[in-house]
N, C-alpha and C positions, 0 to 999 in steps of 0.2 A: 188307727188300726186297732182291732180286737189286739189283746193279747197271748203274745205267741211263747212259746216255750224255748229258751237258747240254753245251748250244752257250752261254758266253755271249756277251753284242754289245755291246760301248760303241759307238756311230754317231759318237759325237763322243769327247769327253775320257775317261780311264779311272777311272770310278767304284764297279767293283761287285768289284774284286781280291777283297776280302775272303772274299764270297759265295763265287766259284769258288772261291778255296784250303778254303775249312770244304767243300766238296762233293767236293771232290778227295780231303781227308784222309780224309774218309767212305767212301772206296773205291769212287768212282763216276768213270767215264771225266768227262775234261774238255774241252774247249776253247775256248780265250778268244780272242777279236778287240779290235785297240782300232783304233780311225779314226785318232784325230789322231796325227800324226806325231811329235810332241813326248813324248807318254803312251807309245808302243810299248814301251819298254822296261820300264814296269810290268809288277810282278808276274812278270820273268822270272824262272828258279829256284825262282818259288813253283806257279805252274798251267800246266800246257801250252797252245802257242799257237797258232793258225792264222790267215795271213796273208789268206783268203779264207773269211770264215761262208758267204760264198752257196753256196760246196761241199760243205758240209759240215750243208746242211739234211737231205738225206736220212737223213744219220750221225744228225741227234740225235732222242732221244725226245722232249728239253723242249730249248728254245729261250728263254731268257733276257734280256729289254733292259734297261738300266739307267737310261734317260733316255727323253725325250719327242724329242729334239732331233735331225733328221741335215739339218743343212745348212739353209736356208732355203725349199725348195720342200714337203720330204717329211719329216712325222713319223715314229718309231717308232711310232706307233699305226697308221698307215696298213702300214707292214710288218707288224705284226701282226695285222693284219685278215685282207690276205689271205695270211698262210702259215697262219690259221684256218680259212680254206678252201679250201685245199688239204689241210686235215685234219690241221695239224702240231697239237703241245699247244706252249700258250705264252705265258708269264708277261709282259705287256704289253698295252697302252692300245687304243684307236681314235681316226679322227680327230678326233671328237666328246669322248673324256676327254682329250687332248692340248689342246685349248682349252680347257678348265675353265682350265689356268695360261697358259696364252697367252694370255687374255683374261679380267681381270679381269674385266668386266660381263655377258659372256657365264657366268662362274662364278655370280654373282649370278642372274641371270635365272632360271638353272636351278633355285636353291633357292626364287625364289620360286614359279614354278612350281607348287612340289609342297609349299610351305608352308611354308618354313622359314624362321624368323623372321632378317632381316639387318642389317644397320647402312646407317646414310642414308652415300649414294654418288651420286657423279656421275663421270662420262666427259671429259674432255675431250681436243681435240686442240688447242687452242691455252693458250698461256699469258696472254693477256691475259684470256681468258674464265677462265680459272682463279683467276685471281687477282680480278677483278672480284667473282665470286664469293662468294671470302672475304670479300672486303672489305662485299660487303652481305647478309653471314650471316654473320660474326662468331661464332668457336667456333673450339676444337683440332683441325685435321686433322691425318691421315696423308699423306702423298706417295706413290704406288706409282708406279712406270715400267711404262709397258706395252711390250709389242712387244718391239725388238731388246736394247732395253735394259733390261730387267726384271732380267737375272741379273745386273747391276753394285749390288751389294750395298749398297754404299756411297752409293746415290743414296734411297735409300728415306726417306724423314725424318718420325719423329715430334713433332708441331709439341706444343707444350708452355704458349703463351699461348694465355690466354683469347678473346683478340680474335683470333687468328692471324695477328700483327702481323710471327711469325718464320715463320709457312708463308709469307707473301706477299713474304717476305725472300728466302726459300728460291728458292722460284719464279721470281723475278727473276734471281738468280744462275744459275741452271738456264737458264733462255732465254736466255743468254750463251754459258753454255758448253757446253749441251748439246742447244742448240734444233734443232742439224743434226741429231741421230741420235734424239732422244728426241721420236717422233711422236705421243706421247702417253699420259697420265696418269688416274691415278683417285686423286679426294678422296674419303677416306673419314672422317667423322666419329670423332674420337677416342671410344671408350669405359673409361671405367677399368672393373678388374677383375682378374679370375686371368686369364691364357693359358696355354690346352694347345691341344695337339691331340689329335686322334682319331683312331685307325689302324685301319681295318677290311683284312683280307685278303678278298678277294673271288674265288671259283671258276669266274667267269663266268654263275652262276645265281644265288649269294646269298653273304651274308659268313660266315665261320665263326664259332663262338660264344664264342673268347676275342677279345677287344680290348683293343689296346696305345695307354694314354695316356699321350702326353709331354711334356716342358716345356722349349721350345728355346733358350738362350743363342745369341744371334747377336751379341754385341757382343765385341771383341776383348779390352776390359781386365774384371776383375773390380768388382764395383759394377754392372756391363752400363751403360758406358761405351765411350767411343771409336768407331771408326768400324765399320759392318757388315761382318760375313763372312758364306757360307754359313751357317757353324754353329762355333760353338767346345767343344760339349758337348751332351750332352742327358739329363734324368732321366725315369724311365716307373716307368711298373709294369701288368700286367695286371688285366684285370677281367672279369665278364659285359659283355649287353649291357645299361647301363642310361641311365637317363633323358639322358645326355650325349649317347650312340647312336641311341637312340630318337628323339629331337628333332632331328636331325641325317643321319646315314648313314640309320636307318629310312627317313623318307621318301623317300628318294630311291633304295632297293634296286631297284625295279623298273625304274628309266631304265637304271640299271649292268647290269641282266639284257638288256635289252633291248639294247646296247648291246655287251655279250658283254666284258665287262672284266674281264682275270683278274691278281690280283698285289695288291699292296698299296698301298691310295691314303688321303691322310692329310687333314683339314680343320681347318684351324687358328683357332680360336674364343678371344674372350673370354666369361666368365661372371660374372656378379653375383645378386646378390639380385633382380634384375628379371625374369634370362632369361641365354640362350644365342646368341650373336652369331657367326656363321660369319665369317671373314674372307677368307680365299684356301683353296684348294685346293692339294692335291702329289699329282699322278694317278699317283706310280711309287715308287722306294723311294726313301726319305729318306737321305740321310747327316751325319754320322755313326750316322743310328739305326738304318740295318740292321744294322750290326757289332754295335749293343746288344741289337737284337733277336734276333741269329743267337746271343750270347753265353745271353740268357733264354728259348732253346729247347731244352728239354730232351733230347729228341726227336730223330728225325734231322733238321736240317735237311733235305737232299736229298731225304727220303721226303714232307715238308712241301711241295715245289716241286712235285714230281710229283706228287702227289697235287692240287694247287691247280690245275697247268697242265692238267689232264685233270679239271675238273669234279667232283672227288669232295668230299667233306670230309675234310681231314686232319685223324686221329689226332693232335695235338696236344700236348704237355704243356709246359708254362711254370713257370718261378721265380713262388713263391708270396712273393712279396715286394718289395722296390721292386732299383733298376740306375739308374746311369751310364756315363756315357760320358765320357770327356775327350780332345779333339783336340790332340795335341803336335805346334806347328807350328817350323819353321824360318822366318830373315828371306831373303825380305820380306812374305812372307804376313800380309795378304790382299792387297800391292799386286803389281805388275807390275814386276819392275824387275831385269834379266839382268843386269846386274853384280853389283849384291848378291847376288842368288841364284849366280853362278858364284863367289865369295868366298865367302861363308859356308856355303852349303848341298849346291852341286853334288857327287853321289854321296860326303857326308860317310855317314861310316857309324855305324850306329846297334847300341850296344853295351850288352849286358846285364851286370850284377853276378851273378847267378844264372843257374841253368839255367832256371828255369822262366819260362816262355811263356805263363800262363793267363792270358786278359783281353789278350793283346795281338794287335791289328787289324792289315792293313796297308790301306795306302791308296796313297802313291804310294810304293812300296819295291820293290824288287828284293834279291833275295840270290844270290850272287856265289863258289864256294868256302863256302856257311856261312856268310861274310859279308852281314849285312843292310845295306844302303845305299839313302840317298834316290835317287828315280829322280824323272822328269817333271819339270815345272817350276814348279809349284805350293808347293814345301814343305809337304807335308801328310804324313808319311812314314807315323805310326801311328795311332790309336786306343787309349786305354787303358778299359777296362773294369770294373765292380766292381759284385757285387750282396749282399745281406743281406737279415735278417729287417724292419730300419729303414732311412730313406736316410742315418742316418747313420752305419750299417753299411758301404752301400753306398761313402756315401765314403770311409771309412776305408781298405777295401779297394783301389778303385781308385787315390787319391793312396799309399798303400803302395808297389802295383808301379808308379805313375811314378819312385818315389824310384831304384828298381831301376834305370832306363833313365839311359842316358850320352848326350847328344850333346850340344855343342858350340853352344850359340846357341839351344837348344830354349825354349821358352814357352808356356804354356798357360793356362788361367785356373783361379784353384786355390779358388771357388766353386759347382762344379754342383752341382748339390740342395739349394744353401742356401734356395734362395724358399722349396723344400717346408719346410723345416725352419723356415724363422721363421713360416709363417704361411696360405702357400697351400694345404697339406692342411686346415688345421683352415676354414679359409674355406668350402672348397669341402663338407668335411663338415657346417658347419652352413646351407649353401644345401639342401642335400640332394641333392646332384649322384651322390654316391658310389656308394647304396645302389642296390637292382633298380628295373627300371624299372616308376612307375607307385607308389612308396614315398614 
C-alpha cells in the first residue's frame, strides 16, 4: 500500500512504542503522543513525536489508542467513539468495551447474556461480606480488585485452600491496608485447568479469520512464583476460528458489531475436560503480546491497522507455528521505588554483542546518538522475541538473542513456553479444544 499517516495516543502511561517504530520502519508517516509526564521521553530517536494528538487528527488516516484509561472521568473508548463519528478510522474501544475491564461483573453479565458459560462469582463492596462469604461456602477463591485499583498487580490473590481459610486471610489483611482505596472486589471460584487466552481482531463489523492464542506469565520468578506483574512473557500461536472461539468471542460478535469496536480485544479463560470458563476480559492490545504479535505478522503490519481501522478484512499472513515473548526488566520492577530505579536503572544503556536487532521490542527505551537507553520509569526497556516450527524452537531462539543483550541488573524469567512443553498442548489436544469448530 501507499503510505499512510498513523497518529498514535498513549492518554496515560506509554505502552504502544513498539507498534509505532514497526509502522514507522514500514515507511509510513508517524506520530506518537504520550500523556504522562514521566513516559515522554519514550521512544525518542525511535518514532516521531507530537506534543498535541488533538492537532494532528485531521493529519492522520488511522488513529491509534493503546489503553482504555485517560484519567478518571473519560475513557479512550469514549474518544473513539466519537472521532468515529466524525468519520476518523480508528483502532480503539467504546464506552461500553472499556467496562468489560473496569468492571468485572459487568464483563460477566455480558457473556451470560449471550450464553457463555462462566465461573461462579460474586461482587462485593465490603470486606466483611466477603469474607463472611467464604467463610459459609467454603472453596478456593480468586481475589480481583476492581475499580481504581484493579491495575495494582500485586493485589490479585490466588487462594490455594480448600476451606479458603488463606483468601479470608488475604482479605482481612486487604481491609487494613487497603480498605481506603480498594472500593471493591470480585470472588471468583477457583477452577483448575489450562489458561489461555483468546485474541480475536475485530474491524468493527466482525473478527477476522485468524486468531491468536496465548498463554500469559504474570508472576515475576520462574516456577510462576512471587509477586504479580503486568506480564513477564507470553507464548501463542495462531489458529482458525475453532471451538475455543466459537464458545467464546462467536457469541458475542454481534454486541461488538453493534457497539462498533475496532482493534484487538483478548478473553482470558480456563479449560478442562468439563468446558471453557471466561475469566476477565482485555478490550485493547495486550503487552507484552502485541510486540509478539507484531513480530508473527508476516505481512505488513501497518497495512493490517489500516485495513482493521477502516472496516475491511486484512489480508493477513501469520507464522505457521508457535512464538514468545520474554520481558527483560530492570530493579525495581514490578515495584515502585525512585531510588532504586535512579541507582540501577535510570537511562542505563542497553548494549548489543552483535549487530543484529531481530526479535528485539522496545517498550520504555529511547535511543540517544545510536545509543539504546532505559527511558521512563518503569524498568521495562525491551522485549525479546523468538518464534519456530515447535515452542521449543521458539525458546531456543528467543533465550539465544537474550544472551546477545548486555545490561547491568537485567532479569527475566528463563521459562516461557515451558507449560506448553510439559503438558498444556497435549491437554488441550486431547479435550479437543484445538481442532475446527464443531470437530
Amino acid at each position: 500500500m501507499d503510505p499512510a499517516r498513523f497518529l498514535f495516543v498513549s492518554a496515560d502511561a506509554a505502552l504502544i512504542t513498539d507498534l509505532a517504530w514497526q509502522v514507522h520502519r514500514e515507511g509510513h508517516d508517524v506520530k506518537y503522543y504520550i500523556e504522562a509526564e514521566g513516559d515522554r521521553e519514550i521512544g525518542n530517536g525511535f518514532v516521531p513525536k507530537t506534543d498535541d494528538w488533538r492537532a494532528e487528527v485531521d493529519w492522520a488516516d488511522v488513529i491509534i489508542f493503546d489503553d482504555i484509561w485517560v484519567g478518571s472521568d473519560i475513557g479512550t473508548g469514549e474518544l473513539a467513539e466519537e472521532l468515529r463519528e466524525k468519520g476518523k478510522a480508528v483502532v480503539g474501544g467504546t464506552p461500553n468495551t472499556d467496562h468489560l475491564e473496569e468492571d468485572r461483573g459487568y464483563a460477566m453479565e455480558i457473556l451470560e447474556e449471550h450464553g457463555v458459560n462462566t465461573v461462579e462469582h460474586h461482587i462485593f463492596d465490603s470486606f466483611d461480606a466477603g469474607i463472611q462469604h467464604v467463610q459459609e461456602n467454603p472453596a478456593p477463591y480468586v481475589i480481583k480488585p476492581l475499580g481504581e485499583v484493579q491495575n495494582v498487580k500485586r493485589l490479585l490473590y490466588v487462594g490455594n485452600e480448600d476451606d479458603g481459610s488463606d483468601v479470608v486471610d488475604v482479605l482481612k489483611a486487604y481491609k487494613k491496608a487497603w480498605g481506603h482505596r480498594m472500593k471493591g472486589f470480585q470472588l471468583q471460584r477457583k477452577v483448575e485447568g489450562v489458561e489461555i487466552a483468546i485474541c480475536g481482531f475485530f474491524n468493527g463489523n466482525e473478527f477476522i479469520d485468524q486468531v491468536n492464542f496465548n498463554f500469559e506469565h504474570k508472576k515475576l520468578f520462574p516456577g510462576n512464583i512471587g509477586p504479580s506483574t503486568g506480564e513477564m512473557g507470553t507464548s501463542m500461536f495462531w489458529a482458525g476460528q475453532n471451538e475455543l472461539f466459537e464458545e467464546t468471542f462467536g457469541k458475542i460478535e454481534d454486541w461488538l458489531a453493534d457497539e462498533g469496536y475496532v482493534g484487538s480485544i483478548d478473553i482470558n479463560c480456563i479449560v478442562n475436560e468439563r468446558g471453557i470458563y471466561p475469566l476477565e476480559f482485555t478490550p485493547r492490545f495486550g503487552y507484552p503480546t502485541i510486540a509478539l504479535q507484531e513480530e508473527s505478522i508476516e505481512s505488513s503490519t501497518g497495512e493490517f491497522f489500516y485495513d482493521l481501522a477502516h472496516g475491511d478484512e486484512p489480508e493477513v499472513e501469520v507464522h505457521n507455528g508457535y512464538q514468545i515473548a520474554v520481558r527483560v526488566v530492570l530493579p525495581p520492577f514490578p515495584f515502585d521505588d525512585e531510588k532504586t530505579y535512579d541507582e540501577n536503572s535510570r537511562n542505563a544503556a542497553v548494549v548489543f554483542e552483535t549487530e543484529d536487532r531481530e526479535g528485539i521490542h522496545i517498550e520504555d527505551a529511547k535511543r540517544i546518538d545510536g545509543q539504546w537507553r532505559v527511558a521512563g520509569d518503569n524498568g521495562m526497556p525491551i522485549v525479546v522475541t523468538g518464534k519456530g516450527e515447535t515452542m521449543g524452537a521458539a525458546r531456543e531462539q528467543a533465550y539465544g538473542r537474550i544472551d546477545d543483550v548486555v545490561m547491568p541488573n537485567m532479569y527475566y524469567r528463563d521459562d516461557i513456553g515451558e507449560r506448553w512443553v510439559d503438558g498444556d498442548g497435549d491437554r488441550l489436544q486431547a479435550w479437543g479444544y484445538l481442532g475446527p469448530a464443531g470437530e
